[in-house]
Each structure stands twice: as structure tokens, then as C-alpha cells.
C-alpha positions in Angstrom: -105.4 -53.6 -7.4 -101.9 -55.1 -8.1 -101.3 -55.5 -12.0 -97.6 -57.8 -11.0 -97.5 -60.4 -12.2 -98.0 -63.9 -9.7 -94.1 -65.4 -9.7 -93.8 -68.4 -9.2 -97.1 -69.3 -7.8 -98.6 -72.7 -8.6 -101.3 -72.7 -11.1 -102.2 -76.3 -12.1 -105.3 -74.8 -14.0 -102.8 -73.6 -16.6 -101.0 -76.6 -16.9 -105.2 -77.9 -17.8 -105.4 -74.7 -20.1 -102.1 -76.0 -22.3 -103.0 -79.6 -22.3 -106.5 -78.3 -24.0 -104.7 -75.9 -26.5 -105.4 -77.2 -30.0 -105.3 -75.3 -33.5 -108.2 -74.4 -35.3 -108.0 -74.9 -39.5 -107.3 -71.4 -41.1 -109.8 -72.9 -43.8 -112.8 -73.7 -41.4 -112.6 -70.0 -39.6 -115.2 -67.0 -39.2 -115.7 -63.9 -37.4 -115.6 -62.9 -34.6 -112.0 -62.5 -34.0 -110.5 -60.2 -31.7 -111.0 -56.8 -30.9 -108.1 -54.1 -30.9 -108.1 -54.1 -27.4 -107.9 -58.1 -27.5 -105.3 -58.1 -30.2 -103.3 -56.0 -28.2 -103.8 -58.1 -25.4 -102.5 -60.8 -27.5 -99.6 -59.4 -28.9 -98.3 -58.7 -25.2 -98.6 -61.6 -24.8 -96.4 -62.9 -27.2 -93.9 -60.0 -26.7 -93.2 -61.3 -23.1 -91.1 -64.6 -25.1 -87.6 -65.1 -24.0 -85.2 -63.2 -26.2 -81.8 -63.1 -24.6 -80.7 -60.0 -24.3 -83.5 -58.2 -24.6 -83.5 -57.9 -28.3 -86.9 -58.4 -29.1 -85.7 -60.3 -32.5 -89.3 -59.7 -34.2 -91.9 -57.9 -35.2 -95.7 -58.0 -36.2 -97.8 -57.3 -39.2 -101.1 -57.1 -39.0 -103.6 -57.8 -41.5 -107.3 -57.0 -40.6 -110.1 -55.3 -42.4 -109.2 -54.2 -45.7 -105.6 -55.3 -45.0 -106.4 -58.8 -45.5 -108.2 -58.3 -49.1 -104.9 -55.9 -49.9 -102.8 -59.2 -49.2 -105.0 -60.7 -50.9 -104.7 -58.5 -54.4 -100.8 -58.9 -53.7 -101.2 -62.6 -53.8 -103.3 -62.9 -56.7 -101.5 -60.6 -58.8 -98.5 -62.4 -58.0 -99.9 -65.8 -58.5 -100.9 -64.4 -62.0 -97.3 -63.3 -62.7 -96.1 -66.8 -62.4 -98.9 -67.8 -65.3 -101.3 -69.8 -62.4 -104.9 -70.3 -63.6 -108.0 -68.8 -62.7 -108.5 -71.1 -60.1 -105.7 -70.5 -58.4 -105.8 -66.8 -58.4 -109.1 -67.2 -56.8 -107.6 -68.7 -53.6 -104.6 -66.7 -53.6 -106.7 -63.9 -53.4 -109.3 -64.8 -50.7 -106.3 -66.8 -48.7 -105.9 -63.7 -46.2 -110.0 -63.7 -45.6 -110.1 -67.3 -44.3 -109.9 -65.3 -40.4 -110.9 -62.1 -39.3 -107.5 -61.3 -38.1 -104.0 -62.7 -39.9 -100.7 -61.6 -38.0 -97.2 -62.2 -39.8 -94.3 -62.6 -37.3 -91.5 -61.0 -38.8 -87.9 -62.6 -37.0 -85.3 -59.9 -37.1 -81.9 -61.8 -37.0 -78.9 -59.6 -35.9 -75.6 -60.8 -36.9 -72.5 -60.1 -35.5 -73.7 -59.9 -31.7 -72.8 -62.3 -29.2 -76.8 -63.8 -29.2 -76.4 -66.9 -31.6 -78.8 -66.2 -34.4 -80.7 -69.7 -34.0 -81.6 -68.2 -30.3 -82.9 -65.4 -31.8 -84.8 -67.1 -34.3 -86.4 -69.4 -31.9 -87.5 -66.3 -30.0 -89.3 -65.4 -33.3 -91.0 -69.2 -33.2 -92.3 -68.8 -29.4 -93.3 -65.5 -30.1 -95.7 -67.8 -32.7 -96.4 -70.5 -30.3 -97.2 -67.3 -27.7 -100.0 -66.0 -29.8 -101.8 -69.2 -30.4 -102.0 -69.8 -26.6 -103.2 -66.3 -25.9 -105.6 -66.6 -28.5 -107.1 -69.8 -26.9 -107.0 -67.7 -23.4 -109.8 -65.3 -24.8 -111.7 -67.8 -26.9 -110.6 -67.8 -30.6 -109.0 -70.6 -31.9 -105.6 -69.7 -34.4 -103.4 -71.2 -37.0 -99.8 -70.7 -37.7 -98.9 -71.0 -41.5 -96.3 -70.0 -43.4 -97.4 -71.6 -46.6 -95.7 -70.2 -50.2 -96.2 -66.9 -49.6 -93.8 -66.5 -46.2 -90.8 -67.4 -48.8 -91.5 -65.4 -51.7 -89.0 -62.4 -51.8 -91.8 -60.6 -53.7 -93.8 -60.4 -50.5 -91.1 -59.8 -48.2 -90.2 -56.5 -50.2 -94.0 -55.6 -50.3 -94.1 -55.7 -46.1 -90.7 -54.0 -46.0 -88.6 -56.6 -44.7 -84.9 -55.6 -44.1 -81.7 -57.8 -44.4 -81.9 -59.9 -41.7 -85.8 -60.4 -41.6 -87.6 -63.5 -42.4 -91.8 -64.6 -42.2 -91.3 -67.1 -39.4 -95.2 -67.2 -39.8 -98.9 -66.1 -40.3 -100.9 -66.4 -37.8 -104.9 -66.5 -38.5 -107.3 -66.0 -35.6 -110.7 -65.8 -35.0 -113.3 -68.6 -34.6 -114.0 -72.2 -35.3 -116.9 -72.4 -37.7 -116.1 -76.2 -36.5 -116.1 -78.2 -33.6 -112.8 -78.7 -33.3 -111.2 -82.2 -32.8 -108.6 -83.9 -30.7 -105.9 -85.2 -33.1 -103.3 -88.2 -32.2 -100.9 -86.7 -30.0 -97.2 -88.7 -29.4 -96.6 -91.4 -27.3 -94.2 -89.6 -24.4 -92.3 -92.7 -24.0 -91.2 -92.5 -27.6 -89.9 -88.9 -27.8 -88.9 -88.5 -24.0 -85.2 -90.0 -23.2 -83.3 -89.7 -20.0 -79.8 -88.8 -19.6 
């Protein structure tokens, strides 16, 4: 069997798949998510973004298992260093449990190169956009957050980020414990012009 992939080969029941892609409230998610082997799957995925010069201008965190209550501690603990109540300790520290699987997409920015750093960091944001189609291909529903916690330089330094690295995003997978509804969508002939 052939594992190349089809180029440029019409395939109209994508084109379906996309206009059906929807995301799925971090809040209103529950197990199961995916697998290792599905994870992996998914992170191909998104690894196959354009990135201009082969760069590969990101990287991923995973959070899953005990990773996600250890993310959690973090956040609480910071959340109590800046004097917030009880309340809001509590969240902070079950935010990373609202999915079975979180991912942070880390966007590595390399100055000084001939790539413009915005190209790079939009590879970072289709790397994002990537993920929550792949996870709709196997079934899961995903949300991409950054919330407070992607611009904190507290929490950048406990994942290690390097100069250059930013959160461009968590992204939460798993399933809906909703049924999930169409939202308003835009009105094509107000955002589409024609030069």
C-alpha cells in the first residue's frame, strides 16, 4: 500500500469536513481524548504547516495525565502569589483538567534570518488551527486558549521557554460532554472584497 500522499486530487468531502469544523468549550469537555498513537497522529498533522524555510518555528508541550494537575499546582500557586482568593485558586488549579489532553504551541521566532518573523509566527498560529482540524478528523472536539496564563513570564520560565519563544496557545482536546452548536458565522459579502 502507498503511504504518499494524494496531490492535488480533488476531494470535495474535505472541503464538507471544514465547513463542519466547529470548537468545542474547554469548560464543557470529558474523556475520552486521544490516545498516544492519536495524539501523535495529530501533532503530524499540525507539523505539516507551512513554515518557509523549513524552520519549523514551534514546538509542543504536552500536558496529559498528571501533567495537567502539575499545571495546575503551578497555576494555583501562582494565582495565590498575586493574593487571589480561594475561589480563584480553585479554578486556576483545575483549569488544565477541563480536557483529557491540553497542548501548548510554543512559536520559536528566529531573528536576524531572511524569514520575516510575522511569517514565522503565523506558522505557529496554523500549526494551532492544524490541530483543531485533526482533532475533529478522529472525533474529539478542541479549543484553542491562551487565556492569562500564556502571558505570564512566570509560566513561560517554568516550561523552559528561550528568547525568542512565545505561548501562541493551549490547545484542549477531548470530547463534548455537549451537543455542540452552530454559532453565527460572517456574512461573505461583508468580509470578502475584490481587487
Amino acid at each position: 500500500m502507498n503511504n504518499e500522499p494524494a496531490l492535488n486530487k480533488a476531494s470535495p468531502e474535505t472541503l464538507d469536513f471544514l465547513l463542519s469544523r466547529r470548537s468545542g468549550t474547554a469548560k464543557a469537555m470529558t474523556g475520552p481524548g486521544p490516545d498516544e498513537a492519536e495524539l501523535r497522529r495529530i501533532l503530524q498533522a499540525a507539523a505539516r504547516v507551512p513554515d518557509h524555510g523549513k524552520l519549523f518555528p514551534w514546538r509542543f508541550v504536552v500536558f496529559g495525565g498528571d501533567g495537567r494537575a502539575r499545571m495546575g499546582a503551578l497555576l494555583a500557586r501562582l494565582a495565590a502569589e498575586d493574593g487571589a482568593k480561594e475561589k480563584s485558586i480553585a479554578l486556576e488549579k483545575a483549569r488544565f483538567l477541563r480536557a483529557p489532553v491540553v497542548v501548548g504551541v510554543i512559536s520559536r521566532v528566529q531573528p536576524g534570518i531572511k524569514i520575516p518573523e510575522w511569517e514565522q509566527m503565523l506558522s505557529a498560529g496554523a500549526v494551532c488551527q492544524t490541530m483543531l482540524i485533526a482533532a475533529h478528523a478522529l472525533g474529539y472536539v478542541a479549543n484553542w486558549l491562551t487565556e492569562w496564563c500564556a502571558y505570564d513570564a512566570r509560566v513561560a520560565s517554568a516550561l523552559g521557554l528561550q528568547t525568542g519563544e512565545r505561548i501562541a496557545g493551549f490547545v484542549y482536546i477531548g470530547t463534548s460532554a455537549v451537543k455542540l452548536e452552530e454559532r453565527p458565522r460572517p456574512d461573505m459579502n461583508e468580509i470578502v472584497t475584490w481587487f
